[in-house]
LUMZAKE-928520 format. One record per residue (C-alpha): x negated, y negated, z negated. Coordinates in nm, 3 decimals. Layout:
BEGIN
[[X,Y,Z]] ...
This chain:
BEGIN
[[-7.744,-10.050,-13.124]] [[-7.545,-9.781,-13.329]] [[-7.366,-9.518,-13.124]] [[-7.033,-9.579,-13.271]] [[-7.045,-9.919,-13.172]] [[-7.161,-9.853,-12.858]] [[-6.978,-9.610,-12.530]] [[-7.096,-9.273,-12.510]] [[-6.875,-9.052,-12.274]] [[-7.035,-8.750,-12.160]] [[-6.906,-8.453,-11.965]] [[-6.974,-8.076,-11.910]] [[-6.852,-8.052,-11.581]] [[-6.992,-8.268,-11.302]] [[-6.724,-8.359,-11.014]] [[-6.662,-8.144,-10.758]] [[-6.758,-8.411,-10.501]] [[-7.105,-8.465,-10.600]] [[-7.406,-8.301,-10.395]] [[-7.715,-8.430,-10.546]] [[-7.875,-8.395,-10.897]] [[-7.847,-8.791,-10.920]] [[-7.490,-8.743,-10.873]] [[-7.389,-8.512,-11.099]] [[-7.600,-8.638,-11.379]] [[-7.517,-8.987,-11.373]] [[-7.198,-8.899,-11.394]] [[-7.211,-8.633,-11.635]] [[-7.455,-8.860,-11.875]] [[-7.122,-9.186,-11.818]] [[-7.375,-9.391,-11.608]] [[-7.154,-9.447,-11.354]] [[-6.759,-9.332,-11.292]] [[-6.637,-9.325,-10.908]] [[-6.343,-9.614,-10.831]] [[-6.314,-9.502,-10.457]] [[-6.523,-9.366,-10.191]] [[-6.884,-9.550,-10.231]] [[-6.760,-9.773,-10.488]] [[-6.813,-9.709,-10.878]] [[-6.820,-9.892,-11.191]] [[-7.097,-9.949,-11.357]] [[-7.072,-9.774,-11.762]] [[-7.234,-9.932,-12.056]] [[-7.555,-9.709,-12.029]] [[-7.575,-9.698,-11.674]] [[-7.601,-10.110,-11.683]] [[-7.835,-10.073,-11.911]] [[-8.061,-9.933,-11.666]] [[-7.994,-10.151,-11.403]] [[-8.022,-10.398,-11.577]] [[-8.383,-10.327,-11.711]] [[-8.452,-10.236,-11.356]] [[-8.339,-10.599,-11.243]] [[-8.584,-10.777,-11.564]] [[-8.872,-10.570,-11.436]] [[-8.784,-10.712,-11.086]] [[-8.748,-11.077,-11.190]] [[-9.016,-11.108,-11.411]] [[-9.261,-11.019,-11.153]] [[-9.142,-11.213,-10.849]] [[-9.118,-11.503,-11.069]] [[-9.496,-11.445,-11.133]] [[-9.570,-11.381,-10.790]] [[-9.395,-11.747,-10.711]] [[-9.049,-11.694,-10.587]] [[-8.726,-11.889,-10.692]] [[-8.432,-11.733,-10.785]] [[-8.089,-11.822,-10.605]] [[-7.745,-11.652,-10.555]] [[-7.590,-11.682,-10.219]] [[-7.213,-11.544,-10.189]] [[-7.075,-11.210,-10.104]] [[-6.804,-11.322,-9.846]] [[-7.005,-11.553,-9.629]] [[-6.853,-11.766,-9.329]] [[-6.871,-11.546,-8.987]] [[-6.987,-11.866,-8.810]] [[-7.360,-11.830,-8.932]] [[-7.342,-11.472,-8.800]] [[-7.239,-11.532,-8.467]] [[-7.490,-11.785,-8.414]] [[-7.742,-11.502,-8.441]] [[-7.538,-11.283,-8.272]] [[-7.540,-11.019,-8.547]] [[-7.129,-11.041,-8.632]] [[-7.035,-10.899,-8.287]] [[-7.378,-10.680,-8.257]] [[-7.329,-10.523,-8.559]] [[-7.145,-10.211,-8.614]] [[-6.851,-10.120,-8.856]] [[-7.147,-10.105,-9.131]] [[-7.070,-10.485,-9.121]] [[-6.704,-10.564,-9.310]] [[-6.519,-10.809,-9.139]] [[-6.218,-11.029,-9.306]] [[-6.010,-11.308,-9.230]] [[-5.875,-11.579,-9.494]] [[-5.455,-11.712,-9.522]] [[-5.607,-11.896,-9.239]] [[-5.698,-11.654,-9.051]] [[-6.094,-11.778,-9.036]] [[-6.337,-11.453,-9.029]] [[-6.527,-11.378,-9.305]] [[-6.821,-11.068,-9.377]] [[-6.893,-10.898,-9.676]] [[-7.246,-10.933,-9.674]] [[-7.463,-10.639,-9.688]] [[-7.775,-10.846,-9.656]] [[-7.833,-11.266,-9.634]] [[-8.048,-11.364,-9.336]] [[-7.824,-11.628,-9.212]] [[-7.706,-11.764,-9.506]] [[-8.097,-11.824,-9.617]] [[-8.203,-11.950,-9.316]] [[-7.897,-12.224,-9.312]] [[-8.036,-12.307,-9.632]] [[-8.388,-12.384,-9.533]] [[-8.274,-12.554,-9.242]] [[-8.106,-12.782,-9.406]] [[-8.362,-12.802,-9.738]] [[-8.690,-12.739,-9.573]] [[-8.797,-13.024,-9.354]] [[-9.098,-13.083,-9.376]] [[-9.460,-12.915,-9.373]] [[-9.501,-12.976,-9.745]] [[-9.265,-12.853,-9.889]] [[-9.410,-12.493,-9.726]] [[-9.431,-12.183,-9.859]] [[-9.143,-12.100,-9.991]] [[-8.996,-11.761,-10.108]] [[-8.592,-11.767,-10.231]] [[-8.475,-11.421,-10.379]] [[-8.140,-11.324,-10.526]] [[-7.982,-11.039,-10.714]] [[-7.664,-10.994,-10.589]] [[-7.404,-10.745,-10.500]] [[-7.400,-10.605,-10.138]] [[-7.140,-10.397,-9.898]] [[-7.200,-10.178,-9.641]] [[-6.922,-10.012,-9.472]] [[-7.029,-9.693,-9.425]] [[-6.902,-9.419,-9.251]] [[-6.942,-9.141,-9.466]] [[-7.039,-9.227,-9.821]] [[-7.218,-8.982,-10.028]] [[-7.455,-8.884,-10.294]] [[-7.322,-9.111,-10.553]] [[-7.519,-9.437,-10.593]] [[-7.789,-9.304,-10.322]] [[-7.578,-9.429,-10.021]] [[-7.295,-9.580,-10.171]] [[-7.060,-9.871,-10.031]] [[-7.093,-10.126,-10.237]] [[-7.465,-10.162,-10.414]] [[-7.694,-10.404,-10.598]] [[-7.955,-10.502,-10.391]] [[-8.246,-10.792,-10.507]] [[-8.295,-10.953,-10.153]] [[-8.597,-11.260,-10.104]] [[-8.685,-11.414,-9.781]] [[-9.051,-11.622,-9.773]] [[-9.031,-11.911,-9.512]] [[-9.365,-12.069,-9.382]] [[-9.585,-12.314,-9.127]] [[-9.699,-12.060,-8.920]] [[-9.815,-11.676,-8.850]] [[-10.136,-11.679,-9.094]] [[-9.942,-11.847,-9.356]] [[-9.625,-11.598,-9.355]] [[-9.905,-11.314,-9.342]] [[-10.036,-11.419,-9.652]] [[-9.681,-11.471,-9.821]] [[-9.665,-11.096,-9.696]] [[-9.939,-10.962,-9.911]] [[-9.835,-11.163,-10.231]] [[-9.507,-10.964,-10.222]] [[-9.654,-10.628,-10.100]] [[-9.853,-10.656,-10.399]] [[-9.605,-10.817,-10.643]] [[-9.408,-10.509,-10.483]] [[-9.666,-10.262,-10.600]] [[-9.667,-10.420,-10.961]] [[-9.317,-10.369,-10.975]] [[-9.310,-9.997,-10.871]] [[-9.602,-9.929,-11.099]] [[-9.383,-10.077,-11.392]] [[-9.067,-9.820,-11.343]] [[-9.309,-9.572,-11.395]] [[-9.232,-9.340,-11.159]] [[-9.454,-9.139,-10.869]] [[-9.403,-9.340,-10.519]] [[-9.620,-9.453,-10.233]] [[-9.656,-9.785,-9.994]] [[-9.591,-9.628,-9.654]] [[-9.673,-9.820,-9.348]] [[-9.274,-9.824,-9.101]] [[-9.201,-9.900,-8.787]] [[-9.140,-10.288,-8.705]] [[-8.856,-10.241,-8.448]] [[-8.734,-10.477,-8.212]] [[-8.966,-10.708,-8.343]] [[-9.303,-10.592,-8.328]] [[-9.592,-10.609,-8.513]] [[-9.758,-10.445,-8.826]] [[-9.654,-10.631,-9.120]] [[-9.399,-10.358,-9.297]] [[-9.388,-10.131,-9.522]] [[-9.159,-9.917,-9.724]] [[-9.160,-9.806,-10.104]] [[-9.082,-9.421,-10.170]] [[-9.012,-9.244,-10.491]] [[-9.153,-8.953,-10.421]] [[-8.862,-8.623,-10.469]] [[-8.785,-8.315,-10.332]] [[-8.418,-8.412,-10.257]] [[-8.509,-8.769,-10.059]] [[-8.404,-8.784,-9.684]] [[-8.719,-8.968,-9.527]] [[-9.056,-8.759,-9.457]] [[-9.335,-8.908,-9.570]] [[-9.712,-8.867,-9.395]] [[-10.010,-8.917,-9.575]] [[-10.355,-8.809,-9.589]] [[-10.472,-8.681,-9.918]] [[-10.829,-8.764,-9.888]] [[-10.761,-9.083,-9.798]] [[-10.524,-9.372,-9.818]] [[-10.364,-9.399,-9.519]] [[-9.923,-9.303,-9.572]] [[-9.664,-9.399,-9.336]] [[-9.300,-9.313,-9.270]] [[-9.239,-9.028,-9.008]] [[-9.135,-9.300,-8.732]] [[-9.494,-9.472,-8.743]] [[-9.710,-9.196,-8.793]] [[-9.927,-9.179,-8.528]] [[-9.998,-8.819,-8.356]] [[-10.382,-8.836,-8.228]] [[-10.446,-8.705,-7.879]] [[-10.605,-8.340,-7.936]] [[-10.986,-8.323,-7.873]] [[-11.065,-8.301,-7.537]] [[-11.175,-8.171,-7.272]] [[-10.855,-8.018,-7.122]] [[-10.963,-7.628,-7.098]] [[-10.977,-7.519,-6.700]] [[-10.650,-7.285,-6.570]] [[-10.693,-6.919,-6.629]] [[-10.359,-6.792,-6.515]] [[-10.179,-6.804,-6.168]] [[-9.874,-6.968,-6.119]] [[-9.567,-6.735,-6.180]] [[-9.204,-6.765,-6.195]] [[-9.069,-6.545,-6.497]] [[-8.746,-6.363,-6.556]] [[-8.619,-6.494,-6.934]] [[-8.246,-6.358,-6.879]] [[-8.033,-6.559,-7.139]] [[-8.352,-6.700,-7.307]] [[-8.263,-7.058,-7.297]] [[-8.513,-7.182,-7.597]] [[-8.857,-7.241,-7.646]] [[-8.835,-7.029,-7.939]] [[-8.653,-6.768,-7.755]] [[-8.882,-6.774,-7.413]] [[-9.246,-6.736,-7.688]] [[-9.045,-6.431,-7.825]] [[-8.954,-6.224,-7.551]] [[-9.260,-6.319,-7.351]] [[-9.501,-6.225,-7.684]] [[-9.679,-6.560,-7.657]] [[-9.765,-6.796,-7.887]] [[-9.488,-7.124,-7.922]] [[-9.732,-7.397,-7.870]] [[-9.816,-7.250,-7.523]] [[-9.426,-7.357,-7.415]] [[-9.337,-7.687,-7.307]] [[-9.016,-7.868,-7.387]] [[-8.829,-8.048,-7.103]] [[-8.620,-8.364,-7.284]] [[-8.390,-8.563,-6.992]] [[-8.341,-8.910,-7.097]] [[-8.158,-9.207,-6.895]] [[-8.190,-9.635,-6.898]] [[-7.900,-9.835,-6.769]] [[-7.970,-10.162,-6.605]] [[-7.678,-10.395,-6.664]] [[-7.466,-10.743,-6.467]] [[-7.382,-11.032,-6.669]] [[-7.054,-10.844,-6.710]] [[-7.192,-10.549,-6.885]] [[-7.156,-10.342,-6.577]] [[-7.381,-10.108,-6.525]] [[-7.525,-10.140,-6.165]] [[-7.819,-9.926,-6.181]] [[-7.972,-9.606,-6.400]] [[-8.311,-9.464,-6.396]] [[-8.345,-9.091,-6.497]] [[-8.631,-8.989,-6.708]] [[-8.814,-8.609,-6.808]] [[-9.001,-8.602,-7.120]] [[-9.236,-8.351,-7.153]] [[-9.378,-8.160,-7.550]] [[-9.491,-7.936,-7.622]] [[-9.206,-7.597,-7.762]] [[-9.328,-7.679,-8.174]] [[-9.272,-8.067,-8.150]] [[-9.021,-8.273,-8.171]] [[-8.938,-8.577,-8.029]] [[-8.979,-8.905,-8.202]] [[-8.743,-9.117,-8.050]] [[-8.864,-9.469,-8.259]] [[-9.229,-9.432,-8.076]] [[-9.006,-9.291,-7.736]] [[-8.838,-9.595,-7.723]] [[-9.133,-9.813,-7.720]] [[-9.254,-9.637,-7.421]] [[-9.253,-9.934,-7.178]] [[-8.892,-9.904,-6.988]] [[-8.765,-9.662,-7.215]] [[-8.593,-9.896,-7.476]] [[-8.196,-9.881,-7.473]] [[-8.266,-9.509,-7.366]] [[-7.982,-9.291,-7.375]] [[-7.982,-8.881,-7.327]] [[-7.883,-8.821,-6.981]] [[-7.535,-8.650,-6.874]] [[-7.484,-8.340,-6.786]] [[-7.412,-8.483,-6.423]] [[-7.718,-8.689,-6.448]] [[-7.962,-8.350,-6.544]] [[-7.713,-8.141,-6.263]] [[-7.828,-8.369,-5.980]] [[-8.215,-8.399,-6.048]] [[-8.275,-8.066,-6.186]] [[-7.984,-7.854,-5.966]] [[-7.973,-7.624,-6.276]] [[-7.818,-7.698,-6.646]] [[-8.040,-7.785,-6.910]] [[-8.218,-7.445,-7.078]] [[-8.433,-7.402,-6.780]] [[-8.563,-7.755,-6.695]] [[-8.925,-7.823,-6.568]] [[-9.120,-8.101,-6.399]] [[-9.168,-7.841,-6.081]] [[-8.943,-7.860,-5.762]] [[-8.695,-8.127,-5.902]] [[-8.444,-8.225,-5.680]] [[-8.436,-8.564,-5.706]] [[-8.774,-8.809,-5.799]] [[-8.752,-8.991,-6.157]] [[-8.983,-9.073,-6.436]] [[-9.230,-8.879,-6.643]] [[-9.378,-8.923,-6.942]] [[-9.546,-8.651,-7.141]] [[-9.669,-8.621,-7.487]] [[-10.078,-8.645,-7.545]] [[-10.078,-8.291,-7.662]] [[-9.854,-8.150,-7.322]] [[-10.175,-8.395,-7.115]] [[-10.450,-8.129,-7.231]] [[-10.257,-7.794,-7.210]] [[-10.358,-7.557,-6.973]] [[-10.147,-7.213,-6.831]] [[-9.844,-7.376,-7.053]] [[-9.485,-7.249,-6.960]] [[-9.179,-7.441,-6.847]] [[-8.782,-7.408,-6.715]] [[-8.804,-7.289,-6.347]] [[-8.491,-7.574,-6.274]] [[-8.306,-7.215,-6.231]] [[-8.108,-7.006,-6.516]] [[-8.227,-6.748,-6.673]] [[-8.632,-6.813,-6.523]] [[-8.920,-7.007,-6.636]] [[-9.271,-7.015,-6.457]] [[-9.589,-6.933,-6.698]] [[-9.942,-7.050,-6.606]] [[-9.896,-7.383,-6.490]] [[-10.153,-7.637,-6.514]] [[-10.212,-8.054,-6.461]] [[-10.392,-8.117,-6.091]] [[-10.342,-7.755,-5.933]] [[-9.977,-7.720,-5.989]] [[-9.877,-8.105,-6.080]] [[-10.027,-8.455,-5.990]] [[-10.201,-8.547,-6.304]] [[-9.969,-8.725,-6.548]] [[-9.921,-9.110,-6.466]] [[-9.809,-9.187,-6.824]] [[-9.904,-9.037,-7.145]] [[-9.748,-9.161,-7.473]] [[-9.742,-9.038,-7.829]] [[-9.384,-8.894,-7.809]] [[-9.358,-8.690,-8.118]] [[-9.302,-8.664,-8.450]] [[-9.674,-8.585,-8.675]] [[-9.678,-8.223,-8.817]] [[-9.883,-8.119,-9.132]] [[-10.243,-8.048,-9.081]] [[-10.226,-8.284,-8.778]] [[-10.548,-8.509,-8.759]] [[-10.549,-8.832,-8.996]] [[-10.515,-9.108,-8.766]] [[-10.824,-9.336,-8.970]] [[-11.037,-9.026,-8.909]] [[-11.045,-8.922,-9.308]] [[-10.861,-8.572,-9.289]] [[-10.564,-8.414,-9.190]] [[-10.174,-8.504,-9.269]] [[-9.944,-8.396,-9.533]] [[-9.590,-8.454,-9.578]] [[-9.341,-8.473,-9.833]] [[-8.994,-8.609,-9.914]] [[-8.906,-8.953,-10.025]] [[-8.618,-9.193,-10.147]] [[-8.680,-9.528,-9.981]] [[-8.605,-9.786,-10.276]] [[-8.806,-10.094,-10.113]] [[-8.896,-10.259,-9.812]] [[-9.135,-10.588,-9.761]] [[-9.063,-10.714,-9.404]] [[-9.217,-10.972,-9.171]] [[-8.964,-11.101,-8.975]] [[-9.144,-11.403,-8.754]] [[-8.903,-11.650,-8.619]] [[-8.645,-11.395,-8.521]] [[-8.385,-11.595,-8.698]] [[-8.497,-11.929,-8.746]] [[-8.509,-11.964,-8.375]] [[-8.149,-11.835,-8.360]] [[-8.045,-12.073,-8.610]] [[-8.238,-12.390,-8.516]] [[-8.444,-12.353,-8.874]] [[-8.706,-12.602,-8.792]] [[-8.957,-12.818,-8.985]] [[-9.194,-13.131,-8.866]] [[-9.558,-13.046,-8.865]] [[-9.821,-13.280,-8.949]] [[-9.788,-13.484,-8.642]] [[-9.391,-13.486,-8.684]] [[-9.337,-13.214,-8.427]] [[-9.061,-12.972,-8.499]] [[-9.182,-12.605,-8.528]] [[-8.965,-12.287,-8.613]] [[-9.007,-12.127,-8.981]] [[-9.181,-11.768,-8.988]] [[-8.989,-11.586,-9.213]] [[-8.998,-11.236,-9.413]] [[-8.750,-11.022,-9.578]] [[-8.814,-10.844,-9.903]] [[-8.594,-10.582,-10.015]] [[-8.533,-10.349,-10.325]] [[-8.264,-10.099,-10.369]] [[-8.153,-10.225,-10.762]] [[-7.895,-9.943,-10.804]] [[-8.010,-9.690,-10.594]] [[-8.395,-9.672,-10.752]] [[-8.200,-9.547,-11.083]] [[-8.130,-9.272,-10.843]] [[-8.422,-9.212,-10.722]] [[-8.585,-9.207,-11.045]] [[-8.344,-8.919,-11.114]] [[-8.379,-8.727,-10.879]] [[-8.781,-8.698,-10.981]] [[-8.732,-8.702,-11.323]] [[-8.478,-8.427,-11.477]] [[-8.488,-8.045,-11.597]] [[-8.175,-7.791,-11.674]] [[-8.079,-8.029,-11.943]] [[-8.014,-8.365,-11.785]] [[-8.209,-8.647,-11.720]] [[-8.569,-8.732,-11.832]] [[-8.600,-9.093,-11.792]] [[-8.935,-9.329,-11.711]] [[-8.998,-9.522,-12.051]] [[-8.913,-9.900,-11.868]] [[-8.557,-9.817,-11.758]] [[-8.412,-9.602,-12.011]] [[-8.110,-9.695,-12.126]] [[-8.280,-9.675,-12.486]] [[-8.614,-9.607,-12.549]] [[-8.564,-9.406,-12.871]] [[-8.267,-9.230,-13.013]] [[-8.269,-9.166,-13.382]] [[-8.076,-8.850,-13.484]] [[-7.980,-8.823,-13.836]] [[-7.834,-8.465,-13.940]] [[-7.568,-8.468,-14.216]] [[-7.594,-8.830,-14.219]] [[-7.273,-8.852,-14.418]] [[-7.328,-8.612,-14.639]] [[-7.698,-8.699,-14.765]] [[-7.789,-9.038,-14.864]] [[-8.176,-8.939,-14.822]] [[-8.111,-8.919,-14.442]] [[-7.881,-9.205,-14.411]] [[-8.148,-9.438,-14.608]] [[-8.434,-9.276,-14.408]] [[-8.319,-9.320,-14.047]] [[-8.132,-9.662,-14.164]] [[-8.484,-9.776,-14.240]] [[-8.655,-9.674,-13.957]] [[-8.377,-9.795,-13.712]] [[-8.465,-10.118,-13.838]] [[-8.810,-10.097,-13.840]] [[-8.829,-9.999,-13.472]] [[-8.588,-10.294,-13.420]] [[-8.852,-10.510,-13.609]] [[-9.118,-10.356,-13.360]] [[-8.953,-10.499,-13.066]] [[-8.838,-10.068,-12.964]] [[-8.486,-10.069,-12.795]] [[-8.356,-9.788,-13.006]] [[-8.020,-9.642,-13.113]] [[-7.915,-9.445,-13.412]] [[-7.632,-9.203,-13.345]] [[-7.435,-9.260,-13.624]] [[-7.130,-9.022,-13.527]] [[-7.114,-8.765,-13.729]] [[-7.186,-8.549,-13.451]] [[-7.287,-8.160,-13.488]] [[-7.650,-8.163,-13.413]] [[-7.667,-7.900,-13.123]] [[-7.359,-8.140,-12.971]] [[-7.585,-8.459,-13.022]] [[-7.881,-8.377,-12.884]] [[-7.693,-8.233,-12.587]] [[-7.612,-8.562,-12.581]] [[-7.955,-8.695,-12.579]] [[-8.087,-8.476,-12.351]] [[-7.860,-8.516,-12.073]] [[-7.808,-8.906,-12.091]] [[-8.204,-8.843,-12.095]] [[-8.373,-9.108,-12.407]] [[-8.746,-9.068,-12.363]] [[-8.774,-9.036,-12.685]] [[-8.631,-8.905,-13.000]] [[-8.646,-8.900,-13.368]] [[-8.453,-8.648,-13.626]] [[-8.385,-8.647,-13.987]] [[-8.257,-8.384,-14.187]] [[-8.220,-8.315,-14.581]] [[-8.427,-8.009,-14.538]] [[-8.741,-8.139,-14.366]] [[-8.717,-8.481,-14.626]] [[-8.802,-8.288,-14.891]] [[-9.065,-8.167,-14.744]] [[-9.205,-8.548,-14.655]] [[-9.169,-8.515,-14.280]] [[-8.936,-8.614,-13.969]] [[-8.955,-8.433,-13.635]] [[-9.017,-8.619,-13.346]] [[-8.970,-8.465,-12.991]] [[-9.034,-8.645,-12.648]] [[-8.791,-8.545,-12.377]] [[-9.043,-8.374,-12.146]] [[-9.197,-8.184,-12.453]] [[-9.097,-7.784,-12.509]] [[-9.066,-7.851,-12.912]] [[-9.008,-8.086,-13.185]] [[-9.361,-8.229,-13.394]] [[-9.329,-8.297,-13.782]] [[-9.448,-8.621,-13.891]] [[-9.468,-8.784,-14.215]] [[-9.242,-9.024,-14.249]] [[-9.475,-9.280,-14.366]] [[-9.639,-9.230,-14.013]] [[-9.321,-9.230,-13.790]] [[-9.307,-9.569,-13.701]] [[-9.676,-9.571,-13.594]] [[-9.643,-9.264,-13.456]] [[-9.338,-9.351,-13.227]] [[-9.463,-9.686,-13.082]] [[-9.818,-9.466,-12.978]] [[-9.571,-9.240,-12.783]] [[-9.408,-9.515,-12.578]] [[-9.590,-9.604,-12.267]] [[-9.698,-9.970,-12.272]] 
């Protein structure tokens, strides 16, 4: 490609509206231009990296054994309501209605749509496994878009669902994607990790999520550096502390804390240490009629310790606690008699349930809300002051330096971008949907399904955001819009240059190297500005002066300066620089 045949629009200036790095520079570099709010076309070199991001991901599910389909955007409502998930949904989900006023969603992911599919194609045992994927466009409605293609309305997503006989076969589809997953992560070339996440509503272990590692990502990611264990904040586990529980050393004493309504603030004015406080959290479950009604709530107290906070993925698997909600004001009035700020497990008004954290289950002399403002009572201790606990549960989120739950060290976190999710879904919908095949003695039995997820146009993001400088954008070798740039100086005035970086365009074009040659005319200090911020890997220039002198200067983006090589050696010397 020659850059006057190709579309180069760069700016100064990114737009006032955009937070992140990713952002600013994409837009800066003409990657992407903004259409409306979460919607944004797709430049020349910004579909260039997409679209060596989607070649990377089709080559290697192919080779891991999945078929490639398309299913539509605007799918029929009817599959969604027979799993429920058009009226369950929230306004994520676009809803539309034809001249014929027949509802229609704009899909933002194709569960149903597969699973009709199979029901109708997959009938029998041997025709089992079977993965279908897609690359398609996807919409989600959301709220607030922001952060340019990072959560953005309308995305490219590549989407593949594995359908199989039973639990140990759809395991085993599992780990062929994980790992076809892993391949494909390795290839981008950038820094991410595997992290084990939370199943949900439907249980089990089989899922995991794909992080670029960056400063700027919005999910906190624990893992153990001396070992291999990772996993997203929700399914970190937080180990009990070592036991035992050390015996009570101070008497039981209710404590002025005028206006002191805070953990934080109590440790402060009393001179003690935060982790000897205990946080009081007031949650509430709703028991519902046929009618939605609800006919009967149970109040719950949460107990962790002042430093903590709650996790409220591993809260709500506490059994009882799903659905919770945070209790009213009325709710907290009537148990407690006192407004939240000085709530405690002692002298409670009313009975309900508690639950405390494994750390709060081995304090001793910890402090607590007296149930009256502006007091708190210090010293209290489990068996002389309360009945034991009757149900302990890991409540809260991990902190760093927190015990390794395989026993290997202690946790460390740090930020990701989520870019990719492999999912085992079990029967979840094929059950809904009546997907069914006949075993080997012609008995109908429900497909086990997983999903398979990758973010196509956010992971350009992502790869941003962990790759760039003061200049612009410094991108991974795979999905750079070009690999090398060739910048001839003066190429219209000298016909050395012209003939020299003619020649080697070609050659690298010979070689197989996606290159371009910026044949503008451009002002060098203008070009590689250029260069820099649309972010080539890497980058060749050619001047009259250094010619005479036999040599070229090559420069990788990440390096400080420019390295003269002979210009017989260039070629050679490029393709060694390019990451295989």
């Amino acid at each position: 490609m020659k850059a006057s045949q190709f579309f180069i629009s760069t700016l100064k200036e990114a737009p006032a509206d955009a937070e992140v790095v990713s952002h600013k520079l994409m837009t800066r570099a003409g990657l992407i231009k903004k259409l409306g709010a979460g919607i944004y076309n797709y430049m020349p070199m910004g579909l260039r990296v997409i679209r060596k991001v989607e070649a990377i991901v089709r080559e290697e599910m192919n080779r891991a054994g999945a078929v490639e389909l398309t299913m539509p955007v605007v799918q029929p409502a009817e599959l969604w309501q027979e799993t429920e998930r058009f009226d369950k949904m929230g306004p994520e989900l676009l809803r539309i209605q034809d001249r014929h006023g027949r509802d229609f969603v704009v899909q933002p992911t194709s569960e149903e749509v597969i699973t009709d599919i199979a029901r109708q194609e997959l009938k029998s045992y041997k025709q089992l496994p079977k993965n279908f994927y897609q690359i398609q466009t996807k919409f989600r409605d959301e709220r607030r878009p922001r952060f340019g293609l990072m959560r953005g309305r309308e995305f490219i997503m590549k989407d593949a669902y594995s359908f199989d006989r039973d639990q140990v076969a759809a395991k085993a589809s599992y780990q062929v994607m994980a790992q076809a997953y892993r391949r494909i992560f390795d290839r981008f070339g950038l820094t991410y990790r595997a992290v084990a996440a939370d199943s949900g509503a439907i249980g089990g272990d089989l899922s995991e999520e794909f992080q670029v590692i960056a400063a700027t990502g919005e999910d906190a990611i624990v893992y153990c550096p001396e070992s291999d264990y990772a996993a997203n904040m929700e399914k970190a586990e937080a180990l009990a502390p070592a036991g035992p529980r050390a015996a009570a050393a101070q008497a039981l004493t209710k404590t002025a804390t005028p206006g002191k309504s805070t953990c934080a603030d109590v440790a402060e004015l009393l001179s003690v240490p935060l982790q000897t406080t205990v946080k009081s959290l007031v949650l509430a479950t709703d028991e519902t009629n046929e009618a939605g009604e609800i006919v009967k709530t149970q109040v719950w107290l949460l107990l962790l310790r002042g430093d903590h906070d709650m996790n409220e993925i591993k809260v709500g698997k506490v059994p009882g606690l799903a659905g919770f909600r945070f209790a009213t004001l009325g709710e907290i009035e009537d148990h407690f008699g006192c407004k939240p700020g000085y709530l405690g497990p002692i002298g409670l008004k009313k009975p309900l349930k508690l639950v405390v954290d494994r750390e709060v289950a081995l304090m001793a002399d910890w402090i607590c809300g007296a149930n009256e403002v502006d007091f708190h009572i210090t010293g209290v201790n489990w068996g002389r002051d309360l009945p034991e606990p009757d149900a302990i549960a890991d409540l809260r989120n991990v902190v760093a330096g927190d015990r390794s739950p395989d026993g290997k060290g202690e946790l460390a976190i740090e930020r990701g971008i989520e870019v990719g999710h492999v999912f085992y879904l079990g029967t979840k919908y094929s059950r809904a949907m009546n997907a069914t095949f006949l075993d080997e003695n012609g008995k109908p039995q429900p497909l086990e399904m997983g999903c398979y997820g990758i973010g196509v146009t956010r992971l350009p993001a992502a790869a941003i955001e962990q790759n760039h400088d003061e200049r612009g954008i410094i991108w991974p070798d795979a999905i750079a819009p070009f690999t090398v740039v060739v910048c001839p100086v003066g190429m219209d005035r000298s016909e050395a240059v012209k003939a020299t970086a003619e020649q080697l365009y070609a050659d690298l074009l010979a070689a197989g190297v996606d290159v371009i040659l910026d044949d503008r005319g451009e002002r060098p200090g203008a070009m590689f500005a250029d260069w820099e911020l649309i972010g080539v890997p890497h980058r060749v220039t050619i001047g009259d002066k250094s010619l005479k002198d036999g040599v070229v200067e090559y420069q990788h983006r990440r390096d400080a300066a420019a390295t003269k090589v002979a210009v017989a050696d260039i070629l050679a010397h490029v393709k060694g620089r390019i990451a295989v």
